[in-house]
MIFIKE-956017 format. One record per residue: residue number from 1; x, y negated, z of N, C-alpha, C in turn. Coordinates in steps of 0.1 Angstrom, whole numbers. Example, Ala and Ser with C-alpha at 12.3 -4.5 7.8 and 13.67 -1.06 7.14 Angstrom:
MIFIKE-956017
+-----+-------+-------+-------+-------+-------+-------+-------+-------+-------+
: num :   n_x :   n_y :   n_z :  ca_x :  ca_y :  ca_z :   c_x :   c_y :   c_z :
+-----+-------+-------+-------+-------+-------+-------+-------+-------+-------+
:   1 :   132 :    57 :    78 :   123 :    45 :    78 :   132 :    33 :    78 :
:   2 :   128 :    22 :    71 :   137 :    11 :    71 :   129 :     0 :    79 :
+-----+-------+-------+-------+-------+-------+-------+-------+-------+-------+
end
This chain:
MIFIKE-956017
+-----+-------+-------+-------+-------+-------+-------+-------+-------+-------+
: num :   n_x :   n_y :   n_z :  ca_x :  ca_y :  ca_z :   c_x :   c_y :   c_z :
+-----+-------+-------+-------+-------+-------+-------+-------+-------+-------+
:   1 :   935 : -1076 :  1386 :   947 : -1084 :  1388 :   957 : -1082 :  1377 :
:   2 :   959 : -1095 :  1370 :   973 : -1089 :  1361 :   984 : -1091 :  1362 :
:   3 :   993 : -1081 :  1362 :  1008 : -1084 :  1359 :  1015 : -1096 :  1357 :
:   4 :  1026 : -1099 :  1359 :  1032 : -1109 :  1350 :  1042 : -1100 :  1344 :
:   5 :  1046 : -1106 :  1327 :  1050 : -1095 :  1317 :  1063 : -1094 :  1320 :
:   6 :  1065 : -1080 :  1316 :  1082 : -1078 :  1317 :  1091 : -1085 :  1314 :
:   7 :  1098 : -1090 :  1316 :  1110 : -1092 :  1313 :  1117 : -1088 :  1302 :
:   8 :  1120 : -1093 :  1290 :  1125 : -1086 :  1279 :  1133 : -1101 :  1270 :
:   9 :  1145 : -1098 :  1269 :  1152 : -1101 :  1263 :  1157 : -1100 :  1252 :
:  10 :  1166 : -1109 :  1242 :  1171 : -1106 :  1228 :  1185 : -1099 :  1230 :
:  11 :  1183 : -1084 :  1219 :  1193 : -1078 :  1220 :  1193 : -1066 :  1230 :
:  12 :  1183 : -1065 :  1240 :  1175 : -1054 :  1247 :  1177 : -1042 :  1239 :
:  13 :  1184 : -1032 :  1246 :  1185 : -1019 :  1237 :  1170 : -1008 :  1248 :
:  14 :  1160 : -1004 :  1243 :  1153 : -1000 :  1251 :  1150 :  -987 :  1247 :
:  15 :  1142 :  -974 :  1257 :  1138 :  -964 :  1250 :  1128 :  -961 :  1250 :
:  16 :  1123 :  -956 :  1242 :  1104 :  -958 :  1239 :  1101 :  -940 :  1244 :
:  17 :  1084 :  -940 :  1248 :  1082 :  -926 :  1254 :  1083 :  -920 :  1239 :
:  18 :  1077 :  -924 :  1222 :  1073 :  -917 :  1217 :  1089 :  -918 :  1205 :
:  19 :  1091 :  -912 :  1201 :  1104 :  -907 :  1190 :  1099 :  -915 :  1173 :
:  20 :  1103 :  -918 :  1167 :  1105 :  -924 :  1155 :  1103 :  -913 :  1147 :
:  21 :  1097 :  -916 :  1135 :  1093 :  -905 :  1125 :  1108 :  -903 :  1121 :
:  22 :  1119 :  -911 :  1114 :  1133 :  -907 :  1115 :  1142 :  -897 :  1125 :
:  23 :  1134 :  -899 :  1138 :  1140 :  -891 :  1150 :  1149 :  -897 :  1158 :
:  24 :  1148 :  -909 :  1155 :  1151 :  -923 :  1170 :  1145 :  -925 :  1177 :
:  25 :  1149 :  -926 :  1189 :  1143 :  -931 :  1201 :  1150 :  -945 :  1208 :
:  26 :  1159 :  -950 :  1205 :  1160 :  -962 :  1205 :  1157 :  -975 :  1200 :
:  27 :  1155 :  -984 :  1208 :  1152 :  -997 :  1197 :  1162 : -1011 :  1205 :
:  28 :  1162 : -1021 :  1196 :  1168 : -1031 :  1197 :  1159 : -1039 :  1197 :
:  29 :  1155 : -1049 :  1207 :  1146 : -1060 :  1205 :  1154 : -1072 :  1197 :
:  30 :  1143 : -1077 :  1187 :  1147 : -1086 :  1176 :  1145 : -1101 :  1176 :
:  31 :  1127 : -1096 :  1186 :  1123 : -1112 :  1186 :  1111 : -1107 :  1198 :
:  32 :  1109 : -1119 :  1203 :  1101 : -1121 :  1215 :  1086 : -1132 :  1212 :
:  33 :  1077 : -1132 :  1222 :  1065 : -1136 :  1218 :  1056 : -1125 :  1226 :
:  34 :  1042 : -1132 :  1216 :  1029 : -1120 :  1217 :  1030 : -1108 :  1213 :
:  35 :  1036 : -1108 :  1206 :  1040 : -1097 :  1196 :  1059 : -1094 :  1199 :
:  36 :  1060 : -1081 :  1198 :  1074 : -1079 :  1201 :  1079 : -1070 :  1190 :
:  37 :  1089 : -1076 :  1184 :  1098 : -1072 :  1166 :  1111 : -1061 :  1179 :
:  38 :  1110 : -1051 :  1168 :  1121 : -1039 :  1175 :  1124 : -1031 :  1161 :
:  39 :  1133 : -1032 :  1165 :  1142 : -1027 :  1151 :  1152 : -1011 :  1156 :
:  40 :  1147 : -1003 :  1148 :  1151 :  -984 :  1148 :  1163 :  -987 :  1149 :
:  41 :  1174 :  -980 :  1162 :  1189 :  -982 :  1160 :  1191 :  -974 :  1149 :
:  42 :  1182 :  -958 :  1146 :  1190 :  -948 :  1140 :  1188 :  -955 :  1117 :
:  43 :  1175 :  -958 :  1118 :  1173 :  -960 :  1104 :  1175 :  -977 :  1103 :
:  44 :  1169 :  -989 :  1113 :  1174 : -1001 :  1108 :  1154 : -1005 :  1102 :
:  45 :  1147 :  -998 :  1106 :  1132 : -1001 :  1105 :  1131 : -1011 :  1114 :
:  46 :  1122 : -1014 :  1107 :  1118 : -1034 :  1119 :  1104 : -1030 :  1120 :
:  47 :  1100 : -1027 :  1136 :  1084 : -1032 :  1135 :  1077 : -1042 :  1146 :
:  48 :  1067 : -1046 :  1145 :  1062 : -1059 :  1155 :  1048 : -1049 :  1161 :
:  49 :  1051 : -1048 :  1175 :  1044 : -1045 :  1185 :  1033 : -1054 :  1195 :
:  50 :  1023 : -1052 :  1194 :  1019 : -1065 :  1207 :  1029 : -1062 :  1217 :
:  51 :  1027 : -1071 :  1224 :  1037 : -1069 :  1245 :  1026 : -1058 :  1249 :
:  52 :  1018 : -1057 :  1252 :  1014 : -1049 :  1264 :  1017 : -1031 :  1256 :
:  53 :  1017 : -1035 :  1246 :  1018 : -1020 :  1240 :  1032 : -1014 :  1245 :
:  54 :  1044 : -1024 :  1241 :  1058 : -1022 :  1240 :  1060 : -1021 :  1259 :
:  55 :  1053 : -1029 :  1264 :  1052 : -1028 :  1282 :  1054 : -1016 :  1286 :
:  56 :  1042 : -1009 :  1279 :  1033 :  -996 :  1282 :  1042 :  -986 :  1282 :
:  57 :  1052 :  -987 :  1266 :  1056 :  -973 :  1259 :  1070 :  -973 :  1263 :
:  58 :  1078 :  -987 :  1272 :  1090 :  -983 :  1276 :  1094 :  -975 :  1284 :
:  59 :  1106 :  -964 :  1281 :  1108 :  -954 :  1294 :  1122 :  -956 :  1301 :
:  60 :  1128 :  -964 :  1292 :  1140 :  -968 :  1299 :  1148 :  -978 :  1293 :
:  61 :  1154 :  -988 :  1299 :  1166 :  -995 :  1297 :  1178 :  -994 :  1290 :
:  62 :  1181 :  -990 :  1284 :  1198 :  -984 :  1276 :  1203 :  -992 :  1279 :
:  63 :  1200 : -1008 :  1273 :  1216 : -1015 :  1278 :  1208 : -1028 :  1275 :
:  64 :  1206 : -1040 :  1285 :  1199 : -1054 :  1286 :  1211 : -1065 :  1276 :
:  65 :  1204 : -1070 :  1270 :  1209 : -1083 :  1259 :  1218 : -1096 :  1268 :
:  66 :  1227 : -1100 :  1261 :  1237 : -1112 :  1263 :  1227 : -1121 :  1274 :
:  67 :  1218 : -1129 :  1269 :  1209 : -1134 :  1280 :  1203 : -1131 :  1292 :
:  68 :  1202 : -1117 :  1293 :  1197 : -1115 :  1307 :  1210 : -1117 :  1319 :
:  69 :  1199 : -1121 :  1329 :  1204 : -1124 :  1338 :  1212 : -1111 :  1347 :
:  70 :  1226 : -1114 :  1355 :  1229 : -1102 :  1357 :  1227 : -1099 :  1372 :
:  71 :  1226 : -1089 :  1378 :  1223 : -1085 :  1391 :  1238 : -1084 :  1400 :
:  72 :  1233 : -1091 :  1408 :  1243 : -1094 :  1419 :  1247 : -1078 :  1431 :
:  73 :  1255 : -1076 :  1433 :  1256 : -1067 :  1444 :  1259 : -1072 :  1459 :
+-----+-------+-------+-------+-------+-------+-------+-------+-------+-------+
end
């Protein structure tokens, strides 16, 4: 059975399980698709991930982009 894909938006600040050869662990989603562009907060490196990879390696949320929808209390 598969999933339907996460949710990911432009401007998504997210945190990946593995650390950046610079020594970032954050990223900025840049662009969306099959492929997902995330750019290093700490160095400003751009790289393009498939989705299931970037699915896989998120560990957390930092702070959701201008388009996402916001949650009601």
């Amino acid at each position: 059975m598969t999933r339907p894909p996460l949710p990911l938006f432009l401007d998504d600040v997210v945190t990946l399980r593995k650390r950046h050869p610079c020594g970032g662990s954050d990223w900025r989603v840049v662009r969306l698709g099959a492929d997902i562009g995330l750019r290093c907060a700490s160095c400003q490196r751009r790289v393009l991930l498939p989705r299931a990879e970037v699915e896989r390696d998120i560990a957390l949320f930092v702070a959701r982009g201008p388009l996402a929808p916001v949650a009601r209390a």
